[in-house]
C-alpha positions as CSV (number, residue, x, y, z in Angstrom):
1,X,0.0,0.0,0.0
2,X,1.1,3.5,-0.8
3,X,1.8,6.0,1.7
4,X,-0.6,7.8,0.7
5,X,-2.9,5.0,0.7
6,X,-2.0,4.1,4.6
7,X,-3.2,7.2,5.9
8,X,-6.5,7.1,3.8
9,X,-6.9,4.2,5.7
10,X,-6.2,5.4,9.2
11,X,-9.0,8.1,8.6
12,X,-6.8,11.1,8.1
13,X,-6.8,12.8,4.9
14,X,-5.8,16.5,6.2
15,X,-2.3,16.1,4.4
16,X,1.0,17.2,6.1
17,X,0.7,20.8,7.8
18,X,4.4,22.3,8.7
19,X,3.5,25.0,9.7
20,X,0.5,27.6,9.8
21,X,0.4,30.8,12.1
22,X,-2.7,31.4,13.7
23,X,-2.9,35.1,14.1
24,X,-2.1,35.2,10.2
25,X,-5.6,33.9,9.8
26,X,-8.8,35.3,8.6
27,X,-12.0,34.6,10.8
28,X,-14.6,32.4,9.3
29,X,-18.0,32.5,10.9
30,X,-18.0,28.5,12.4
31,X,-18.0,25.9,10.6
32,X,-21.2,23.5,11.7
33,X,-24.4,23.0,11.6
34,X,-26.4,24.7,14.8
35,X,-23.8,26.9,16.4
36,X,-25.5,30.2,17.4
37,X,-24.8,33.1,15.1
38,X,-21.4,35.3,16.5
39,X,-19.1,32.3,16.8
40,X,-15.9,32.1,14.3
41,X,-13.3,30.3,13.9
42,X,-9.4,30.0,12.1
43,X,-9.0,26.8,10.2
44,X,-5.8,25.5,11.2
45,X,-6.0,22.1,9.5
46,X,-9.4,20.4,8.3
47,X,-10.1,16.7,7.0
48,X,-11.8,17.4,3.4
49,X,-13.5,13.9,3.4
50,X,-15.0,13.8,6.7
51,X,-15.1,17.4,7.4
52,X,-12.8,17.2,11.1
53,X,-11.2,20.0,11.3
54,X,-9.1,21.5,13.9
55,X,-9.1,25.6,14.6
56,X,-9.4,28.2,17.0
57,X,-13.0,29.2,17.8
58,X,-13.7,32.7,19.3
59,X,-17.1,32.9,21.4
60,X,-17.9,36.7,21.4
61,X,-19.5,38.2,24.8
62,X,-22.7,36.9,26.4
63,X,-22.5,33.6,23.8
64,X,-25.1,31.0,24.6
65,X,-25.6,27.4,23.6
66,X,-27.6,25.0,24.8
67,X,-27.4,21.3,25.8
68,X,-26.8,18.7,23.2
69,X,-23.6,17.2,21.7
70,X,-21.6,16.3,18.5
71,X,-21.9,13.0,16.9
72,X,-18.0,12.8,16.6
73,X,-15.6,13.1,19.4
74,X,-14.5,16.8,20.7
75,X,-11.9,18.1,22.7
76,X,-11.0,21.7,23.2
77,X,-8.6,23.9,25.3
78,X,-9.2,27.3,26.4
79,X,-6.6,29.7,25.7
80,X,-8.3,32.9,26.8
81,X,-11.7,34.4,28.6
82,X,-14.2,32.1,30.7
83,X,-16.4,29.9,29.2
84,X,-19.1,28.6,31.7
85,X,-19.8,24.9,31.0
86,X,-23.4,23.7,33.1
87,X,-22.3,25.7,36.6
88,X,-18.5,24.9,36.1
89,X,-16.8,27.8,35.3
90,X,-13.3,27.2,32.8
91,X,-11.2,29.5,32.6
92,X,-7.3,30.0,30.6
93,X,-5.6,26.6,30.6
94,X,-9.1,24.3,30.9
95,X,-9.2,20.8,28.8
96,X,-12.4,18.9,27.9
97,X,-13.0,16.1,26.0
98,X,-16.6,14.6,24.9
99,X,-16.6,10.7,23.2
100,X,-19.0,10.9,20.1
101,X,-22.7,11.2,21.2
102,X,-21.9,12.2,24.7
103,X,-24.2,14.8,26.3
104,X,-22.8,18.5,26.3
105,X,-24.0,21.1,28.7
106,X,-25.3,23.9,27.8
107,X,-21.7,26.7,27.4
108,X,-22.5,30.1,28.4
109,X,-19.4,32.8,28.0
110,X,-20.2,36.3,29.8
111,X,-16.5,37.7,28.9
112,X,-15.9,35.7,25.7
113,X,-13.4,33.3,25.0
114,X,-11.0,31.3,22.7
115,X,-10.7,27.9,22.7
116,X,-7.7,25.3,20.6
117,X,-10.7,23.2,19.7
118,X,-10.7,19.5,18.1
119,X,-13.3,17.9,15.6
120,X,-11.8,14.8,15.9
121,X,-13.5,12.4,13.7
122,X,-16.6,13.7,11.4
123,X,-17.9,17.4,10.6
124,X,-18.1,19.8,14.2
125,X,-22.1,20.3,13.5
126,X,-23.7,20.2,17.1
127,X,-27.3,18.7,17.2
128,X,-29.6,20.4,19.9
129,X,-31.0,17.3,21.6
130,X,-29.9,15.4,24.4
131,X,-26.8,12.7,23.7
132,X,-25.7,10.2,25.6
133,X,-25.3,10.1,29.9
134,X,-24.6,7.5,31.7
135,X,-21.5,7.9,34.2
136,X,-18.9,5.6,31.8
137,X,-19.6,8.2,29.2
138,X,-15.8,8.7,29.3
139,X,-15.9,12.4,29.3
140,X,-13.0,14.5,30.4
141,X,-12.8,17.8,32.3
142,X,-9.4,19.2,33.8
143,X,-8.2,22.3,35.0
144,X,-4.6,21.5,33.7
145,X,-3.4,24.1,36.5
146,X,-3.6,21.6,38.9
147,X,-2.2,18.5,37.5
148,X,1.4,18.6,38.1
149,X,4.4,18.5,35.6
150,X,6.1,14.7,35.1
151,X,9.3,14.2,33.7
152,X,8.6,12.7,29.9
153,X,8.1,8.8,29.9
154,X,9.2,9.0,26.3
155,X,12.7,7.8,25.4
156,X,15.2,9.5,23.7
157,X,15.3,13.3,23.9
158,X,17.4,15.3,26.3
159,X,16.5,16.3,29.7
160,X,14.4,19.3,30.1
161,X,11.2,18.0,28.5
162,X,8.2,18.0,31.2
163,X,4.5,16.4,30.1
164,X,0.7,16.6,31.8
165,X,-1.1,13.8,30.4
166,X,-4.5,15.0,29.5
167,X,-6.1,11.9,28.0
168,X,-4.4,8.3,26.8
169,X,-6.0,5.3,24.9
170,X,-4.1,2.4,26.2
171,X,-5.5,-0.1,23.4
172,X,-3.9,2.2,20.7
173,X,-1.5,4.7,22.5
174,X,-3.5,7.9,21.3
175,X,-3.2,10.9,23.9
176,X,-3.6,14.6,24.1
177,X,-1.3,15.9,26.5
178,X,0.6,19.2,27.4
179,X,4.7,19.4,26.6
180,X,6.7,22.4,28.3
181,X,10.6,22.3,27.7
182,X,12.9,25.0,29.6
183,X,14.5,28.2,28.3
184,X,17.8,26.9,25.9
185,X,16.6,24.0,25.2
186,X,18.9,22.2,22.8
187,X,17.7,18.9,20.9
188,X,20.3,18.4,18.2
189,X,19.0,15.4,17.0
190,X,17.1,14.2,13.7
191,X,13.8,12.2,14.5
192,X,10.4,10.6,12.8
193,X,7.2,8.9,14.4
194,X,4.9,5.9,13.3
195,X,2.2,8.1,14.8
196,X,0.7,11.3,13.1
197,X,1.3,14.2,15.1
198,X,-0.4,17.5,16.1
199,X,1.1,20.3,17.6
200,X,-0.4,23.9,18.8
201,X,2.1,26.4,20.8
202,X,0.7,27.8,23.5
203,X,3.4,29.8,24.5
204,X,6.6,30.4,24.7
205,X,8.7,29.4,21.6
206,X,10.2,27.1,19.7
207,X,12.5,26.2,17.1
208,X,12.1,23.3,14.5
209,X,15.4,23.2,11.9
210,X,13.0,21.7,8.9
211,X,10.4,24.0,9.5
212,X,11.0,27.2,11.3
213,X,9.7,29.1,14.7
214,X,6.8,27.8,16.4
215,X,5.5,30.9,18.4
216,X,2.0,31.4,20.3
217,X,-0.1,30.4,18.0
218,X,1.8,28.2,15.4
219,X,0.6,25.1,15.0
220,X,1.3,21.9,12.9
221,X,-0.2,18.0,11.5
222,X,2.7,15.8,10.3
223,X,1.8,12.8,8.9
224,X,3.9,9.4,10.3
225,X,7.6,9.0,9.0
226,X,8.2,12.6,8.5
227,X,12.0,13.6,9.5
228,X,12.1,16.6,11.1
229,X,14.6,18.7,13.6
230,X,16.7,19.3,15.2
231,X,15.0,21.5,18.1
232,X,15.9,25.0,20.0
233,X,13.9,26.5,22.5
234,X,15.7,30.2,23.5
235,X,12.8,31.2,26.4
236,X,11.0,27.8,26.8
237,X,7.5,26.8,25.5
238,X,3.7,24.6,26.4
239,X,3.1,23.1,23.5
240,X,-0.5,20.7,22.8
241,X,0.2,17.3,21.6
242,X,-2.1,14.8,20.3
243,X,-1.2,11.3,18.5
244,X,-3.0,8.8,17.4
245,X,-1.1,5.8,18.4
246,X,1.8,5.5,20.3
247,X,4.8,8.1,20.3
248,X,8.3,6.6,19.6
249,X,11.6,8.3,18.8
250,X,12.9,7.1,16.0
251,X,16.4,8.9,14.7
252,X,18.5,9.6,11.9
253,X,21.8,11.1,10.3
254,X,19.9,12.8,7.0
255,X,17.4,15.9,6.7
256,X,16.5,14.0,3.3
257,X,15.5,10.9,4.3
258,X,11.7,10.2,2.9
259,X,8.9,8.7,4.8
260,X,9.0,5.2,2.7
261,X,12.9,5.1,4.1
262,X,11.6,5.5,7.6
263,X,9.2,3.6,7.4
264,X,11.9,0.4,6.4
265,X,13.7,1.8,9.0
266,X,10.9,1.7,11.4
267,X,9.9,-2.0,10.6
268,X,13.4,-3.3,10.7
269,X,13.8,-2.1,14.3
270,X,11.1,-3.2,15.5
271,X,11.6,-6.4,13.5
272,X,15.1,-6.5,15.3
273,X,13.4,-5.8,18.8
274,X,10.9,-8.8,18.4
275,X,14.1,-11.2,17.1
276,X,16.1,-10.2,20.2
């Protein structure tokens, strides 16, 4: 199968993403069916076939929306202003994530507010009628404030790389989590992934050598088997991750190596891991 043809069949068609500056986006009114009228949004990567997109979404003052949910899975971060979910108020730095068909409660935002927010699987229309509840609905709400920093479980980068797991699939490796690296942060190294991987900065900044500088807003969606690096960080950053499977470091010498050579690379070490 082609490469092409093995990400068709993972359900991502969005492409390869490297990268795109949020505020050097136009508003669009939202995209979806049912959102009230004064919400927009900046496209920062979107799924053509089956309309999942990822953006930042701007709720102006005294937005209202009622109960009801999305047939696909959500997940959204706030990144400014309040937004009032049922009687929980979120405020900067809040993470929620709704499985498809869970029930929604009804989002209220006095201030206004902007949110990193996640279509993962199908079109973000919302449908005004009660969805699922029940108490294994597998929703997630967390003030990521109070979850503390963990030294990175994944192998291979330097020290200096702190994570706050936000959500993790342990069937498939998938997770959403939130990466902070300290000021001079110096990665020299080349790398690739079997995973796709998404990446919003949230501050602070960043420097990728096959791409350029991630600031507050950048964002990126690199397809598996990409090279990319090395990394620099001059004042630290928080970057957003998501993945779809599991995340392993995989390195090499050249800037040129394509994504069918790493993914021979790939196989042959894990080839050489299950013969040992």
């Amino acid at each position: 199968m082609t490469e092409e043809g093995n990400d068709m069949q993972r359900g991502y068609e969005r492409g390869w993403v490297e990268l795109v500056h949020a505020p050097e986006l136009p508003w669009e009114p939202a995209h979806g069916e049912n959102w009230p009228v004064g919400a927009e949004v900046k496209v920062l990567s979107r799924d053509e076939s089956s309309g999942a997109l990822t953006g930042i979404v701007r709720l102006p003052e005294g937005y209202r929306r009622g109960a009801g949910h999305h047939e696909g899975a959500t997940e959204y971060l706030v990144l400014s202003g309040g937004l009032r979910v049922g009687r929980a108020l979120r405020g900067r730095g809040y993470y929620g994530y709704s499985p498809s068909g869970t029930n929604q409660e009804p989002w209220v935002s006095d201030e206004g507010a902007e949110l990193l927010f996640m279509a993962r699987d199908s079109t973000p229309d919302f449908v005004p009628k009660p969805g699922i509840v029940r108490e294994d609905a597998g929703q997630i709400q967390l003030d990521t404030a109070r979850i503390p920093w963990m030294i990175t479980p994944v192998e291979g980068p330097p020290p200096g790389i702190c994570v706050k797991l936000l959500r993790h699939v342990e069937e498939t490796g998938e997770l959403a989590a939130l990466i902070a690296n300290v000021p001079q942060f110096d990665y020299p190294k080349l790398e690739f992934h079997d995973c796709i991987e998404e990446i919003f900065c949230v501050s602070g900044d960043i420097w990728l050598g096959n791409a350029g500088a991630m600031r507050p807003g950048s964002y990126l969606w690199r397809p598996p088997y990409i090279t990319h690096g090395p990394f620099y960080s001059e004042h630290g950053s928080v970057l957003f991750l998501w993945v779809d499977e599991t995340l392993v470091n995989h390195f090499v010498d050249d800037p040129r190596s394509s994504r069918e050579e790493n993914r021979r690379r790939a196989q042959a070490e894990r080839d050489s891991a299950e013969g040992a």
